[in-house]
C-alpha positions in Angstrom: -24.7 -4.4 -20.2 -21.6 -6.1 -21.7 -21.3 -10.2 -22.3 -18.5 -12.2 -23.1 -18.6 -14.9 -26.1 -15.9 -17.6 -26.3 -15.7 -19.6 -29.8 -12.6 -21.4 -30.0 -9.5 -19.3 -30.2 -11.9 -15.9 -29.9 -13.2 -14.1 -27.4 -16.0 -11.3 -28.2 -16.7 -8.3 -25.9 -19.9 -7.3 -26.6 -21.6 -4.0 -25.0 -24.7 -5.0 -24.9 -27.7 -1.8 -25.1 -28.5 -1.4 -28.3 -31.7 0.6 -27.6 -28.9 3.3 -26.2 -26.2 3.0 -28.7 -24.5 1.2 -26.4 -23.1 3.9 -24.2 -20.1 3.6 -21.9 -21.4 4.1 -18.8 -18.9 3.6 -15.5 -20.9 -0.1 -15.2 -20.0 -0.6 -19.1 -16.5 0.3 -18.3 -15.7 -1.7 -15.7 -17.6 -4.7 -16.9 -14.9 -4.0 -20.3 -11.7 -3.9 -17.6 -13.1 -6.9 -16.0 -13.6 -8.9 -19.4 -10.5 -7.9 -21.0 -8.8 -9.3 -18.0 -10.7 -12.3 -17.8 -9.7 -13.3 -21.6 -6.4 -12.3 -21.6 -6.1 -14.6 -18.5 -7.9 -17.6 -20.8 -5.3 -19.5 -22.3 -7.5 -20.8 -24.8 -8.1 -17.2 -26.2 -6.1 -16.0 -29.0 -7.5 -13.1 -30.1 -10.2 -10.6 -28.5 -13.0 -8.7 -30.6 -15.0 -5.6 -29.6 -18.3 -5.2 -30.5 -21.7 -3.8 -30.2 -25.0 -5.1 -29.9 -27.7 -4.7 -32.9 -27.2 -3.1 -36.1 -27.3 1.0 -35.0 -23.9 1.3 -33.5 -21.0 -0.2 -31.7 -20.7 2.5 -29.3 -22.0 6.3 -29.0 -19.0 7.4 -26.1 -20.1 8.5 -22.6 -23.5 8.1 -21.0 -24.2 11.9 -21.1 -27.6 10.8 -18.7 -25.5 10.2 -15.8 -25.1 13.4 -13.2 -21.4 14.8 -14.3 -22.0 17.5 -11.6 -23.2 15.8 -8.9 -19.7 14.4 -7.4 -17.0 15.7 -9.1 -14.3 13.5 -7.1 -16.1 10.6 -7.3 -16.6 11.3 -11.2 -13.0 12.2 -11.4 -12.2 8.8 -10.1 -14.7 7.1 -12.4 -13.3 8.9 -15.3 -10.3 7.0 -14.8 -11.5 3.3 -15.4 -11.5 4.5 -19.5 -8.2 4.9 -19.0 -7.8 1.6 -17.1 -9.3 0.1 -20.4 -7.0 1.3 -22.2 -4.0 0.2 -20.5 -5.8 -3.8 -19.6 -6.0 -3.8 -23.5 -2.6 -2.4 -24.4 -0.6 -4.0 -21.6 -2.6 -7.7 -22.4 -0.9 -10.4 -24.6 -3.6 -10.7 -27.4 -4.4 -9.0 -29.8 -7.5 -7.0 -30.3 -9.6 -6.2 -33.0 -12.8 -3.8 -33.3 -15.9 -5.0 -35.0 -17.3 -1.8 -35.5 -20.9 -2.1 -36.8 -22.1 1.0 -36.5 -21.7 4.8 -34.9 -18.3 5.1 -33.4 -18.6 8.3 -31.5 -17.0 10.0 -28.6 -15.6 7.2 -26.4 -16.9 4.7 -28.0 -14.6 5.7 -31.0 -11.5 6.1 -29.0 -12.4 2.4 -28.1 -12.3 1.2 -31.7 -9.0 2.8 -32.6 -7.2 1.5 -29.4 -7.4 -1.7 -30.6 -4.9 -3.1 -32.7 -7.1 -3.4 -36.0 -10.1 -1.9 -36.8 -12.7 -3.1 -38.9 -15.7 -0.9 -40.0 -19.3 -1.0 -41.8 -19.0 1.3 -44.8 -22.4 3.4 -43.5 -21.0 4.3 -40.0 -20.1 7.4 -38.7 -17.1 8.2 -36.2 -15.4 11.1 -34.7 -15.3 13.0 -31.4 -18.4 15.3 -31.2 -17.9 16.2 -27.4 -17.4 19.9 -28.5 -20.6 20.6 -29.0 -22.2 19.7 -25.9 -19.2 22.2 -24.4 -16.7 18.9 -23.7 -13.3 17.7 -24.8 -12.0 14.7 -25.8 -9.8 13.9 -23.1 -9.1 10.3 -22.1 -9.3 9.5 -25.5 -6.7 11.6 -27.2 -4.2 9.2 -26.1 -5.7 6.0 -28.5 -6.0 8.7 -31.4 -2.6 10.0 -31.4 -1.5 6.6 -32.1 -3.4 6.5 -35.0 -4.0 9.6 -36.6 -1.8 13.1 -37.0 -1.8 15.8 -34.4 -3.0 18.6 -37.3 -5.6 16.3 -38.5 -6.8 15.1 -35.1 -6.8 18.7 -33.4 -9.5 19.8 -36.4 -11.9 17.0 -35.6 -12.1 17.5 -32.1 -11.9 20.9 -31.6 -15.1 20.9 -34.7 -16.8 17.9 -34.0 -16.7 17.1 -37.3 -18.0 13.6 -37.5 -16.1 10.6 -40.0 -17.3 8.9 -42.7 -15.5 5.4 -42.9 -13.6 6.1 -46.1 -12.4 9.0 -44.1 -11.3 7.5 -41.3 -9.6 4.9 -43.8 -7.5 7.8 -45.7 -6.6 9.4 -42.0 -5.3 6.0 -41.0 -8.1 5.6 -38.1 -9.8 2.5 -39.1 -7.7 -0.6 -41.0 -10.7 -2.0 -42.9 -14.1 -0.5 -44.4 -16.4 -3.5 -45.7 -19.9 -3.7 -46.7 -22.4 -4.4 -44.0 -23.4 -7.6 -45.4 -18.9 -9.0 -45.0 -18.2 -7.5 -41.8 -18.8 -10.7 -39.8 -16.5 -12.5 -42.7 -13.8 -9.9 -42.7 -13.3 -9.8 -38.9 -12.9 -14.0 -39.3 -10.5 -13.7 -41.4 -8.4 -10.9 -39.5 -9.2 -13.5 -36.3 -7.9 -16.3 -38.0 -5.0 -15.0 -39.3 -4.1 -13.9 -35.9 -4.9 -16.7 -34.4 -2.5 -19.1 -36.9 0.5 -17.2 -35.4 2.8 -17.9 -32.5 1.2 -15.9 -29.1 4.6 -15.4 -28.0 5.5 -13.4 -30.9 2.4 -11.2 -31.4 2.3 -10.5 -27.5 6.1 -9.4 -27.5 6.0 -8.0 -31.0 2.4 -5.8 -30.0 4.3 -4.4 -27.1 7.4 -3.6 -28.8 5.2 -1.6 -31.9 3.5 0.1 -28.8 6.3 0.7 -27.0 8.3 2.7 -30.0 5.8 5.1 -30.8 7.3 7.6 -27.9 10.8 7.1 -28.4 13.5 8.7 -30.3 14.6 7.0 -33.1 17.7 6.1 -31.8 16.2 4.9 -28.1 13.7 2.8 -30.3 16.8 1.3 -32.3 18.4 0.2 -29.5 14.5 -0.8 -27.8 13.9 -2.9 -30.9 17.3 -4.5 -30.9 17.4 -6.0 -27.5 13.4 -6.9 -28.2 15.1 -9.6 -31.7 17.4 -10.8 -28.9 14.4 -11.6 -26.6 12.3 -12.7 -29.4 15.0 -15.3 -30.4 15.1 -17.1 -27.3 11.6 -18.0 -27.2 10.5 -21.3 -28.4 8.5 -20.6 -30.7 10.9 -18.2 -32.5 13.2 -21.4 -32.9 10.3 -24.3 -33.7 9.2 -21.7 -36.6 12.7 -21.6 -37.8 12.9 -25.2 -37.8 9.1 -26.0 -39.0 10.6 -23.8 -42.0 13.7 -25.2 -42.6 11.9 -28.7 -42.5 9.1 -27.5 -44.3 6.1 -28.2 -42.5 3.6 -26.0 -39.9 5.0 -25.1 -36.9 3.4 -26.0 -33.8 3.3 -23.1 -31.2 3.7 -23.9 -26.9 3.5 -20.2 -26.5 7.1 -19.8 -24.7 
């Protein structure tokens, strides 16, 4: 249920069942570890998009038709390869951007906010409705945080209140809300501009911006610092500080 596309620099995920909103079934998820790791191992891949198949949405969470009584260690196991996602993406070198275009619900939306930008359809709808079928959010609180406040974030899951994209744009969730019709432009662009930069850079400077968000200040000062020092002694730190000074494109080895 989930292909992989390679065009160039980009690699697209796509979870592929659209007549099911594209659930995230324990199949879904470890086809996404398994992908993820696949194109982060590419070197020809820059830059990774999530998507969803068809028009309806890019993902509605958890496949809720799946027995979640049946084997509750085996489940609690299972449970764990979301998390696994999570980490592949995070812990990868490329970036990752969400092409959401459609419903981002339940798991499916903690998917589009754990990648680095998010691009959304203005006439989608997103938030964590697990409440009401007597569930919580877990796994996916992790992603959110990131992105949104703790006050903010505790009233939509513990409601279900679901997103409109403009929302999600004002709460900081999503980095981008474009008519249907620019979506496939608007992620090209994001891609591109991505793609134009060093891979040494954006892998070390991704994990630094990651890294930082659970320290305190003055551990992430000190983080950050020895992460310029590192960052200098690349390659392609010093060919873009030459291409500059001679005025010309730099041309990246990504060391």
């Amino acid at each position: 249920m989930v292909k992989i596309d390679l065009d160039g620099a980009r690699a697209t995920i796509t979870i592929d069942d659209p007549e099911r909103r594209n659930p995230l079934s324990t199949a879904t998820v470890d086809d996404l570890v398994r992908l993820t790791v696949e194109a982060n191992s590419n070197p020809e891949v820059r830059v990774i998009v999530y998507t969803g198949a068809g028009a309806q949405a890019f993902s509605a969470g958890g496949d809720l038709s799946s027995g979640f009584f049946d084997d509750p260690i085996g489940l609690h196991r299972e449970r764990g390869r979301l998390a696994e996602l999570f980490r592949t993406m995070w812990e990868g070198e490329k970036p990752t951007v969400a092409r959401v275009n459609g419903h981002a619900l339940a798991g499916g939306f903690g998917l589009a906010v754990a990648c680095d930008v998010t691009i959304c359809v203005e006439d989608a709808r997103l938030g964590t409705p697990e409440i009401g079928v007597g569930l919580w959010p877990m796994m996916i609180t992790v992603p959110l945080l990131r992105a949104i406040s703790p006050k903010a974030l505790f009233e939509l899951m513990a409601t279900g209140r679901v997103l409109t994209p403009d929302e999600a744009l004002r709460l900081g969730v999503v980095s981008r809300v474009v008519p249907r019709s620019d979506l496939d432009a608007a992620v090209e662009e994001v891609v591109a501009a991505l793609a134009r930069h060093s891979p040494a850079t954006l892998a070390l400077g991704r994990r630094a911006f990651g890294a930082v968000a659970g320290m305190s200040p003055l551990a992430a000062l000190d983080f950050l610092q020895a992460g310029l020092t590192t960052l200098t002694l690349t390659d392609d730190a010093r060919e873009g500080l030459r291409a500059f000074a001679e005025k010309r494109d730099p041309t990246w080895s990504a060391r």
